[in-house]
C-alpha positions, -999 to +999 in steps of 0.1 A: -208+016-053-180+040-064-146+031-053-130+072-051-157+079-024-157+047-007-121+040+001-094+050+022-059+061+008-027+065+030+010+069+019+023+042+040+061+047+032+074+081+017+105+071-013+136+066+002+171+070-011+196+039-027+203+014-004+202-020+001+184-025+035+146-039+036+121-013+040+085-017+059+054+005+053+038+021+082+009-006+094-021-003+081-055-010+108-080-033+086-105-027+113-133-021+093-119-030+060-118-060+040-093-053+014-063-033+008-043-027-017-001-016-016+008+006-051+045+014-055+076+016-077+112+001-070+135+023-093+162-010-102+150-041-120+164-069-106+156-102-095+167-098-056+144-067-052+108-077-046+077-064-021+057-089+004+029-085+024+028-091+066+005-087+094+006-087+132-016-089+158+002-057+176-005-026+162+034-014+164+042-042+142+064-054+166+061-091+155+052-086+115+052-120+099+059-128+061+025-141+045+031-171+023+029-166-017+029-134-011+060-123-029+055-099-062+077-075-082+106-094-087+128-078-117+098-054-119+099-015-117+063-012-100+040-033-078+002-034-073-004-060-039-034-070-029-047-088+001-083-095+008-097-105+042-064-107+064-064-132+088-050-105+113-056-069+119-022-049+112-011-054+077+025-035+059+047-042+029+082-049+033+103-038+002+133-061-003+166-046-019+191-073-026+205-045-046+215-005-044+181+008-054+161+036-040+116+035-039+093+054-046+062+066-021+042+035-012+004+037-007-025+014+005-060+020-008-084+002+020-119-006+004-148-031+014-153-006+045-181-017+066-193+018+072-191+050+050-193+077+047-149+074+043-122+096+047-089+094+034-061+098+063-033+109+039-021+146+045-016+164+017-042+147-007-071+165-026-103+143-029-129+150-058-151+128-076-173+143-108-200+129-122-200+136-161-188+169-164-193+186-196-158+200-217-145+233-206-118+246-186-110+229-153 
């Protein structure tokens, strides 16, 4: 199975500017999906700025929980999460900035799709895969 044609990408939080307040990605809808994964960048290393993973029965989020063990990217300039089989359907990241720092754009792969063929909902992106291509000009 090739993952580039048989996953989802989204940018689930566009970079925001310094501050200090938490920051939640859009939710992400795991109908269908077994496992995502959240890719991102915090530009300050410090210990009090770190990314978590939710979910929610409601697809506004409305109620987003903290999963336990969860917490990555402590003192850390970029974080790969991953969560497999949620126990609910809506899933985000929340971005924790104890201190002035500003993020970059945030984005969840979804893979382990029940059905194919998949398209990525992310505006903006060009999709290719190639298979062996000889050298020459792109």
């Amino acid at each position: 199975m090739n993952l580039s044609e048989n996953c989802k990408v989204l940018m689930v939080k566009a970079g925001q500017a310094s501050g200090t307040d938490a920051i939640t990605t859009d939710v992400v809808d795991m109908a269908g999906y077994r496992e995502v994964v959240f890719l991102g960048s915090i530009t300050t290393k410090n210990a009090a700025n770190f990314v978590n993973l939710q979910e929610d029965s409601a697809s506004n989020g409305a109620t987003l929980a903290d999963l336990a063990g969860t917490k990555a990217a402590s003192n850390k300039t970029y974080f790969k999460l991953g969560l497999i089989r949620p126990r609910k359907r809506y899933v985000a990241a929340k971005i924790t900035r104890g201190v002035a720092t500003a993020t970059g754009p945030v984005w969840a792969i979804l893979f382990k799709s029940r059905t194919a063929p998949i398209t990525s909902a992310a505006t903006d992106l060009d999709e290719e895969t190639h298979l062996s291509p000889i050298a020459g000009t792109a």
